[in-house]
N, C-alpha and C positions, 0 to 999 in steps of 0.2 A: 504493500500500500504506500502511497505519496504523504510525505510526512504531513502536518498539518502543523507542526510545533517546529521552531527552527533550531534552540539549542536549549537540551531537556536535559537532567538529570534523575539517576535512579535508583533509590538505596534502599542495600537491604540491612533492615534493623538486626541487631544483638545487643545482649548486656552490654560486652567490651568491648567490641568495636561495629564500627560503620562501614558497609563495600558501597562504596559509588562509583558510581559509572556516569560518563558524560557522553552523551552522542550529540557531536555537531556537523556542520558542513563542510565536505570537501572543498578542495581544487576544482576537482573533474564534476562535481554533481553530486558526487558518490558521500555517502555517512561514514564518520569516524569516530570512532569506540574508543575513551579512555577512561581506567578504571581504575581506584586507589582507595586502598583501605587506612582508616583514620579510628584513634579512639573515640571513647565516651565521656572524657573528663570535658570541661568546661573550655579549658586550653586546647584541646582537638577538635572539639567542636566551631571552637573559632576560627581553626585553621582549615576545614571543611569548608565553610562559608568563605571564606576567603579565595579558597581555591575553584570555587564554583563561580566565585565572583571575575576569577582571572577567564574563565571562558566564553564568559557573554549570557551563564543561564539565566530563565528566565522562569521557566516550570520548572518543579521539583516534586517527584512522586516516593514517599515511604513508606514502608509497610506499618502495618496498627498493631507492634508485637507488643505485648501485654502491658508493661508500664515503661519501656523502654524509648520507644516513640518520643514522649513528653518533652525532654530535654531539647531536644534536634529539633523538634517543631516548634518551641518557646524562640530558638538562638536562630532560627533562617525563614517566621514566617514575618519578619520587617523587610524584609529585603527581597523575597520570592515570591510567585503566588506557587502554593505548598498544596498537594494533593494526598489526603490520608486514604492510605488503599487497605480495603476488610479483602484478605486474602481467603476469605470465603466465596467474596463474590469472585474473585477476578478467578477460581477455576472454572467459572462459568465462558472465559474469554477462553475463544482457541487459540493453542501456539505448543511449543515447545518449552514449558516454565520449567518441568524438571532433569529437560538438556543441557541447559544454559544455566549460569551465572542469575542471579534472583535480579539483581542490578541493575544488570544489561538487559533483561528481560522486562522488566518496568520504562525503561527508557525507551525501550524501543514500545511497546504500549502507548506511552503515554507522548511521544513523539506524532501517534496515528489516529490521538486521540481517543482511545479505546476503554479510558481509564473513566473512574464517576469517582468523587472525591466523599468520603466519608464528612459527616458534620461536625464543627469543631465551633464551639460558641465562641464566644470572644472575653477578654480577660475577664472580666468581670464577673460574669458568668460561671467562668469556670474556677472561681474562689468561692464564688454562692454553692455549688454544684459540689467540690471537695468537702465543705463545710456541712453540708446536707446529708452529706453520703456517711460523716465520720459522726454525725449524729443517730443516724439509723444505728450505725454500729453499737454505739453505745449503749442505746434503747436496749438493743440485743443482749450485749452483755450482760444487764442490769436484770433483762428478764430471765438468764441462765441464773443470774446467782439466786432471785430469788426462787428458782423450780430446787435448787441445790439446798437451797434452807429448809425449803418442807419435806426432803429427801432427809435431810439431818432428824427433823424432828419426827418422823416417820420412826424412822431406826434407832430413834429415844423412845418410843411406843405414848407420843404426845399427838395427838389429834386436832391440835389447835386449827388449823385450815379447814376442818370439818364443822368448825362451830362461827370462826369468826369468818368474815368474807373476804377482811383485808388483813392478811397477816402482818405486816409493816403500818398499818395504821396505826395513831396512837396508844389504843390499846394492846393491841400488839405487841406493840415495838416494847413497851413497861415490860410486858411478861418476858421476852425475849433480854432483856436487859438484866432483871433480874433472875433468871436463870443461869448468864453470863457471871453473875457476881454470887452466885451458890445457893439461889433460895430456891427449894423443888418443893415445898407442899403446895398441893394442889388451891386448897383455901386462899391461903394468900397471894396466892400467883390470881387467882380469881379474882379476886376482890380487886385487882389493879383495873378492872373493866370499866369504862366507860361510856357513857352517853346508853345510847340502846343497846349494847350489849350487855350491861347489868341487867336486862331482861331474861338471861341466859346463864346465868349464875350455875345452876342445876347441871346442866350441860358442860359448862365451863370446867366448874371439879371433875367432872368424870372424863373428860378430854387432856384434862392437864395431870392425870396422875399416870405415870410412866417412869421409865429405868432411865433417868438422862444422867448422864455419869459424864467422868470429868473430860474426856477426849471432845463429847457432847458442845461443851460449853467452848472448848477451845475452836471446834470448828464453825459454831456460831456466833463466836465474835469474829474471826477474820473474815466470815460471810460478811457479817456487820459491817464493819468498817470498810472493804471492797463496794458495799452498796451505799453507803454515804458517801465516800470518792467519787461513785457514778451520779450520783446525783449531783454532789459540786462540778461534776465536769458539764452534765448537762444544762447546768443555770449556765455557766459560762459560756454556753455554745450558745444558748437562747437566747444570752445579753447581747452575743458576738452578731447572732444573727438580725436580730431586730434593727442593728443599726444597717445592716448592709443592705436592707428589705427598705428600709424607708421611701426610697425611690420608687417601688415596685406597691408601694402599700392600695393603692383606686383595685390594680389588678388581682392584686390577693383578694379583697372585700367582692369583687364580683365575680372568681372562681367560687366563693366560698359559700354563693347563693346557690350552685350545684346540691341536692339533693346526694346525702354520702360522702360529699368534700367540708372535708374544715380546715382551717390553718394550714395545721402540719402537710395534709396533703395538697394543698394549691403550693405553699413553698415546693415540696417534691417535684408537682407539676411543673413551675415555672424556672427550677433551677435546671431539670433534666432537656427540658425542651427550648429553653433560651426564651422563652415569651414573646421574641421574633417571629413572628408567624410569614413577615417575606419569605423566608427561607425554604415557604410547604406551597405548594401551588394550589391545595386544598386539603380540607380536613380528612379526604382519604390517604392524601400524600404522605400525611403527620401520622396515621392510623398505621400505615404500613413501613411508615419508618418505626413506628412502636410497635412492630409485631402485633399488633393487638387486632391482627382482623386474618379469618382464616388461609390456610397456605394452599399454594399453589402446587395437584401431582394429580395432574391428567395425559393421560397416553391413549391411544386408538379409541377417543370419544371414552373413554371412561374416567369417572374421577374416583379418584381413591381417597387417599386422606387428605382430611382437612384440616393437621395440627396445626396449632401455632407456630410461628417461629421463634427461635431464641434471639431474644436482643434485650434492651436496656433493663435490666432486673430489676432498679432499683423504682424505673417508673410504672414497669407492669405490678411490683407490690404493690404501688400507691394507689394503683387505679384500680386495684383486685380490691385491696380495704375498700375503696370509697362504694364497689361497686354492691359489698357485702353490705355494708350501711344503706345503700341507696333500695336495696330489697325489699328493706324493711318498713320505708318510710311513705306511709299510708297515704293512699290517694294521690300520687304520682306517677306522672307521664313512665317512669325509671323502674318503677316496680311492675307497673302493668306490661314493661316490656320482657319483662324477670319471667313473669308467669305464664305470656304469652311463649320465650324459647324454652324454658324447664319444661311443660307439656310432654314437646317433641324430641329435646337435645338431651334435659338432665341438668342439674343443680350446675355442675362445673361448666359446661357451656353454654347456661344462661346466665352465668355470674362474667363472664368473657365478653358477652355480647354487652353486655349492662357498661363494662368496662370500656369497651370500644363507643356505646354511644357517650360516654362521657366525657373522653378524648374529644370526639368531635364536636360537642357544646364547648371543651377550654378553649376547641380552636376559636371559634367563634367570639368568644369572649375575649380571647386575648389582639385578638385581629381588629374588632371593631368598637372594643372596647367599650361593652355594655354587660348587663345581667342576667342572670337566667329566667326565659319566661317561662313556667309551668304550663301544661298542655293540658293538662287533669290526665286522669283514671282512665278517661273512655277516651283518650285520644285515637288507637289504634281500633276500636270499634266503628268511630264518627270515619274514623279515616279508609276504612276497609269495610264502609256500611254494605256496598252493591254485592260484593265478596260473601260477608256473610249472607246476608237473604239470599243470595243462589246456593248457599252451603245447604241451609235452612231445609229448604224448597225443596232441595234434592234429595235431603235423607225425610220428609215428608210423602213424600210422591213413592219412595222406596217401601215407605211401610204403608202402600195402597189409598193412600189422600190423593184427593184432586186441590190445589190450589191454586186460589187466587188472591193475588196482590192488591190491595188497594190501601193508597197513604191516606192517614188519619188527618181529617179536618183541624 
């Protein structure tokens, strides 16, 4: 093919080091391949750049290898336009990739034009976006330690999660405290209950008397204090976050009119997706860069599966929650879509669908910057009224009725 790019470059990522490859313009017509491998420290990355700068490039295409990328794409995307390539898609391009040099093999791609650039928000973004992600994580931990505490108190033969709801609640946390500092009768660990759980007194004693011995208390205090840590860390990320949100605050308040979205997940929505909506040519665009709409695997007129695809985990959680919530919440356009695909699909792929129409509302909302209008309950009825009455008619007519149609006055 006729190049379409004049002087390209093409690297393939590693920990330790970079292979690039430059293909530029002959003498004769003809392309010439030069190829040089560089480290990953900050100093060879400068000299990378430098060196691509002595050639004339002007594209540059890397591979997306896991956190590797980052560095090389922060230090060359001021000076290049930078193409991040998901080595998923590109075995979908024909060639020679595992003949050749991975390097050469991009240059020459992306010379022909062959290449689609993966999405890469812009800085800002992608400080919101690390900062979101390292807060999920946290969450996570926080709720391992506390599955690890009632493990503990399980195997002290203490039943306290059977009585209280919240074991770290105030009351809780008193019994858990003083179990830590050696006080096991049951009575008195009781008696620390509060508010409506002194309703439960009776229950209380007979949960809290068990064999909690001294290993017991040891490994419920490092529980302890590991989940105070996570909690300081968390305030700290929510402090960190709310100033960095400030700009974004009109757009959070009108994701968060979504039926199933609250805060935490329009933050998720808007850090993962950049709240740029130029960037989608349409809300299926957005849909299927989220994986969140069925996959594509038809051959000779038949279709077979329609998995999802793998892609951004940390936005399909978000929109899984919001879609679990949005189920639930009575007399919504969101719920009657829930019941309308469970019927035929099944709980897991009408909690998907639910997810997917919710993506396509943020598109909407972040694009034109308005709020969400409810449709009501009977949206999909009113909307598919012709549909039903011939459904109707038909299974009438089946059980040997003659009908007729006439609209009510």
């Amino acid at each position: 093919m006729d190049p379409l790019i004049e002087r390209v470059a093409g690297l393939d990522v590693h920990k330790a080091s970079v292979v690039a490859t430059v293909r530029t313009p002959g003498a004769d017509g003809s392309r010439i391949s030069r190829t040089e491998t560089f480290g990953t420290m900050t100093a060879d990355l400068i000299a990378l750049r430098d060196w691509l700068h002595a050639y004339g490039v002007t594209h540059v295409a890397l591979e997306s290898t896991g956190v590797y990328w980052k560095p090389i794409y922060y230090v060359l995307e001021d000076g290049f336009q930078l193409l991040l390539i998901n080595m998923v898609a590109l075995k979908h391009v024909p060639g020679r990739k595992t003949d050749v040099k991975d390097s050469e093999w991009l240059a020459q791609l992306l010379e022909c034009g062959l290449l689609t650039a993966s999405f890469v928000p812009p800085p800002a973004i992608r400080e919101l976006r690390d900062i979101t992600r390292y807060q999920v994580q946290q969450v996570r931990d926080r709720a391992q330690e506390v599955n690890r505490l009632c493990k503990v108190l399980e195997d002290a033969g203490l039943k306290l999660s059977s009585v209280a709801t919240d074991v770290l609640g105030a009351s809780g946390r008193a019994m858990l405290d003083a179990l830590v500092q050696g006080t096991t009768d049951p009575t008195t660990l009781a008696d620390l209950a509060r508010g409506r759980l002194r309703q439960k007194l009776p229950a209380l004693r007979r949960a809290l008397q068990g064999r909690f011995r001294r290993h017991h208390a040891f490994l419920v205090e490092q529980i302890l204090a590991k989940i105070d840590f996570l909690d300081e860390t968390l305030e700290r990320i929510t402090t960190e976050l709310d100033e960095r949100l400030s700009p974004f605050a009109p757009m959070l308040a009108n994701l968060d009119t979504i039926p199933g979205v609250n805060r935490t997940t329009a933050v998720s929505i808007l850090a993962e997706t950049g709240g740029d909506m130029t960037r989608f040519p349409s809300a299926g665009h957005l849909c299927s860069w989220g994986a969140m709409c069925p996959g594509h695997d038809e051959s000779a007129g038949k279709r077979r599966s329609g998995k999802t695809r793998t892609a951004n985990r940390y936005l399909r959680a978000a929109l899984i929650q919001s879609a679990l919530g949005a189920s639930h919440a009575k007399g919504t356009a969101l719920q009657a879509r829930y019941h309308r695909v469970k019927r035929h699909r099944g709980h897991k792929k009408a909690v998907v669908a639910v997810g997917h129409q919710i993506l396509e509302i943020a598109y909407y909302i972040m694009r034109d910057g308005v709020t969400y209008n409810e449709l009501g309950a009977d949206y999909f009825d009113r909307r598919h009224a012709d549909r039903a009455v011939r459904r109707h008619v038909r299974q009438l007519e089946a059980l040997g009725f003659h009908v007729t149609i006439e609209k009510a006055a």
